[in-house]
Kinemage of the C-alpha trace (Angstrom):
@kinemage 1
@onewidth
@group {chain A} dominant
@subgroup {mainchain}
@vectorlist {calphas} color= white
{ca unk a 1} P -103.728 45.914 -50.662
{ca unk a 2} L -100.492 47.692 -52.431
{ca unk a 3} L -100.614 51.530 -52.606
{ca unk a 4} L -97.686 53.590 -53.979
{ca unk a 5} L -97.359 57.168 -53.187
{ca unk a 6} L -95.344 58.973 -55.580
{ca unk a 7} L -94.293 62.267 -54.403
{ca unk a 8} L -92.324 65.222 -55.884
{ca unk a 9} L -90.071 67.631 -54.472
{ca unk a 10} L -87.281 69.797 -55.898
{ca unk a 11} L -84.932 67.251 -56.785
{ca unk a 12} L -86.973 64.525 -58.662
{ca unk a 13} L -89.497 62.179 -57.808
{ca unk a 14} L -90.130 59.756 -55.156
{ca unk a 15} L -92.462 56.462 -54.646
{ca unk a 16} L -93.484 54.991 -51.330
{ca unk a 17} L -94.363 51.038 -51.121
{ca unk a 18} L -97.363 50.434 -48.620
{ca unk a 19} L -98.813 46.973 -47.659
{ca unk a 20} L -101.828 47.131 -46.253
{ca unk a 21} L -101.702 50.518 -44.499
{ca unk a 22} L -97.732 49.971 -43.607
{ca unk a 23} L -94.389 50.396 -45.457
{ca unk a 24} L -94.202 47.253 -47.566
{ca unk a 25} L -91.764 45.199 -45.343
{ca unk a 26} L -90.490 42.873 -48.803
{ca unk a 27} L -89.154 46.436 -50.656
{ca unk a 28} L -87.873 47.407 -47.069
{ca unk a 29} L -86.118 44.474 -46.656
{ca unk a 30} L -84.876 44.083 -50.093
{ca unk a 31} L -83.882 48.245 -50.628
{ca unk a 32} L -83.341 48.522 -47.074
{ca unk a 33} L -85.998 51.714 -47.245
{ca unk a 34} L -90.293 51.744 -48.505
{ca unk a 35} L -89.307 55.213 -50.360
{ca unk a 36} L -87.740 54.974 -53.219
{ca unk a 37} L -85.895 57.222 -55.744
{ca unk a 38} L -88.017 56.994 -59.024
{ca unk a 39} L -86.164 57.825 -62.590
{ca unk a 40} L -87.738 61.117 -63.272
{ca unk a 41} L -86.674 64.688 -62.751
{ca unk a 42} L -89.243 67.116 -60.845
{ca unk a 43} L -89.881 69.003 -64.270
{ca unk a 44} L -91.653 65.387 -65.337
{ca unk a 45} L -95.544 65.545 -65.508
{ca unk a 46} L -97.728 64.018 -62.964
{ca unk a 47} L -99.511 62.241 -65.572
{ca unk a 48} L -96.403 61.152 -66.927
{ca unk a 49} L -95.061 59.378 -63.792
{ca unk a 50} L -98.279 58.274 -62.482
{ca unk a 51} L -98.831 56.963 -65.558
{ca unk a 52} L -95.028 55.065 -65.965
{ca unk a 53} L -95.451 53.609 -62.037
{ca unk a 54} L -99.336 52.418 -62.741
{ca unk a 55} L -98.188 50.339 -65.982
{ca unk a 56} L -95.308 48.621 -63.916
{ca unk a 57} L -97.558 47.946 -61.453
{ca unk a 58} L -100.756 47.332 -61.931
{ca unk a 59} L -101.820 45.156 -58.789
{ca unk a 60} L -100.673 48.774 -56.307
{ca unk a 61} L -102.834 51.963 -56.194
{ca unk a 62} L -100.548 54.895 -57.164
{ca unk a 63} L -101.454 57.999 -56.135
{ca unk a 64} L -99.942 61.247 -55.798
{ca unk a 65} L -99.564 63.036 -52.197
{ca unk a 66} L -96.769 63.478 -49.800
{ca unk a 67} L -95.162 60.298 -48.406
């Protein structure tokens, strides 16, 4: 199973690719990291990005926490 964790800190927004409990090896091998950089400034809504990262990918669980 896919899970995205989408965290936010003071400078934006961040998503985490898991693969079945682990850091999804094919975006690790591909961005050379599992957390990514996600287009949104921290004064974007959780709803909003939750929302944005769900609708591009809609076989992952996205959730919010800490990554």
């Amino acid at each position: 199973m896919k899970k995205i964790i989408v965290s936010r800190s003071s400078s934006g927004w961040t998503a985490a690719f898991y693969s079945n409990g682990t850091p999804d090896k094919e975006i690790s091998s591909i961005m050379g990291t599992h957390i990514l950089p996600c287009p949104f400034t921290a004064a974007a809504s959780a709803d909003l990005v939750i929302g944005t990262v769900r609708a591009r990918n809609p076989e992952a669980e996205v959730v919010i926490g800490q990554s």
